[in-house]
C-alpha positions, 0 to 999 in steps of 0.5 A: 328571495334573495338574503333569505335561508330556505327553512326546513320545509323549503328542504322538503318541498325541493327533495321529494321522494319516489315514495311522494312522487308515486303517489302524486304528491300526496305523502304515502303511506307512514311505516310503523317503526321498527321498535313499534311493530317487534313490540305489538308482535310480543304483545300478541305472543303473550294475549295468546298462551300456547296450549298444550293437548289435552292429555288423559290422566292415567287410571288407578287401575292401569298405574304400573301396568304394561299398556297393551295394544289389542291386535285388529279382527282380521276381516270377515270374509266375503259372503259367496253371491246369492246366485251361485249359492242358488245354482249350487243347490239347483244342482244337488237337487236335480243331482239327488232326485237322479239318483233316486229315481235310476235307484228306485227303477233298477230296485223294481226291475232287479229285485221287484219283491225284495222288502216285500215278503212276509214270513209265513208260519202264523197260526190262529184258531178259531170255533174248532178250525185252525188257521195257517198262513203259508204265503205272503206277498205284496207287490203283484201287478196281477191276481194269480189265475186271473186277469184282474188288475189293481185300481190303487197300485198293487196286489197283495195275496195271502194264502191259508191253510184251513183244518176242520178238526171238529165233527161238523161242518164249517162255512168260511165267508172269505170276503170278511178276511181283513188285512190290517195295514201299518198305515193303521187302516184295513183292506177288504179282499177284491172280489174280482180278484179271487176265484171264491168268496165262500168255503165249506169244510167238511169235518176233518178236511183241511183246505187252501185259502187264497186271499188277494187285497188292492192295496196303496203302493209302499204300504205293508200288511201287519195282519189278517183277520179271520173270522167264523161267524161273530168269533174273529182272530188275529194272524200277525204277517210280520 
């Protein structure tokens, strides 16, 4: 109205701002002061101290000591495949038993005796008749003078010498002539590989005994037996 003066919200009602007028009429938002918001800052810096890390108070016994620094393991190396470990020794194998095998054969072709003998020489007597073994021998595949063969593997044959020196006669029964084996067994002589089981000798006479043994292959004769009625002696062959 006129003659009237225009109060302070008369002012504010004619000069809005484009803060008012954004918000479609209403006031907006208030803004804290400056002073307010620095101090509520400051507030919060003191509500929370900052805290320093944890620090690990030194050792008695490490005071005045050099810290030392333990250098890393160097990795462990890598373990090889389990196949090619198993390759490897499928071919070591197959290698050793080619080599066994070729070796064995050329052995037995080469040299089919040696390792075999015995040394001959061996004496025993026994009621009046004195043995002598002249020959000894392993790995025969047939009996001298016969066409037997060996049921196990081979033939062994020992030869004696028997001399009668009393004034009577002796009767010698071949087929109780044992022959001790290292395996700790015996062998009866082969029957079908000797040429007589029973001798006679006459006073004086001296005779030539053959006897022929089936033996296992790779077993070794240690000694004969000989025998005259219940009275038996040993000959050692090796």
């Amino acid at each position: 109205m006129p003659g009237q003066q225009p109060g302070p919200d008369g002012d504010q009602a004619r000069y809005r701002s484009l803060r008012d007028l954004s918000y479609g009429g209403r006031p907006g938002p208030s803004r804290p002061p400056a002073a307010q918001t620095w101090q509520s800052q400051r507030n919060a810096s003191q509500a929370e101290p900052a805290t320093a890390p944890a620090q690990r108070a030194p050792s008695s016994d490490t005071v005045g000591q050099p810290e030392v620094w333990a250098e890393p393991s160097p990795p462990a190396p890598a373990a090889p495949k389990r196949s090619r470990r198993l390759l490897l020794a499928v071919t070591s194998l197959a290698v050793v038993l080619a080599l066994a095998a070729g070796g064995y054969v050329a052995y037995r072709a080469v040299a089919p005796q040696f390792g075999l003998a015995y040394a001959p020489g061996g004496t025993a007597a026994i009621n009046g008749v004195a043995f002598t073994v002249t020959r000894a021998e392993c790995g025969l595949t047939s009996a001298p003078e016969t066409d037997a063969r060996p049921s196990k593997s081979q033939f062994c044959v020992v030869d004696l010498n028997a001399e009668n020196q009393t004034d009577s006669n002796r009767y010698l029964v071949l087929s109780l002539f044992n022959v001790n084996l290292d395996s700790g067994l015996q062998a009866d002589p082969s029957g079908s590989a000797m040429q007589t089981l029973s001798v006679k000798v006459d006073p004086g006479e001296s005779r030539d005994l053959q006897l022929v043994y089936d033996v296992w292959d790779g077993v070794r004769m240690s000694a004969v037996q000989v025998q005259i009625g219940y009275e038996t002696e040993l000959i050692p062959l090796v």
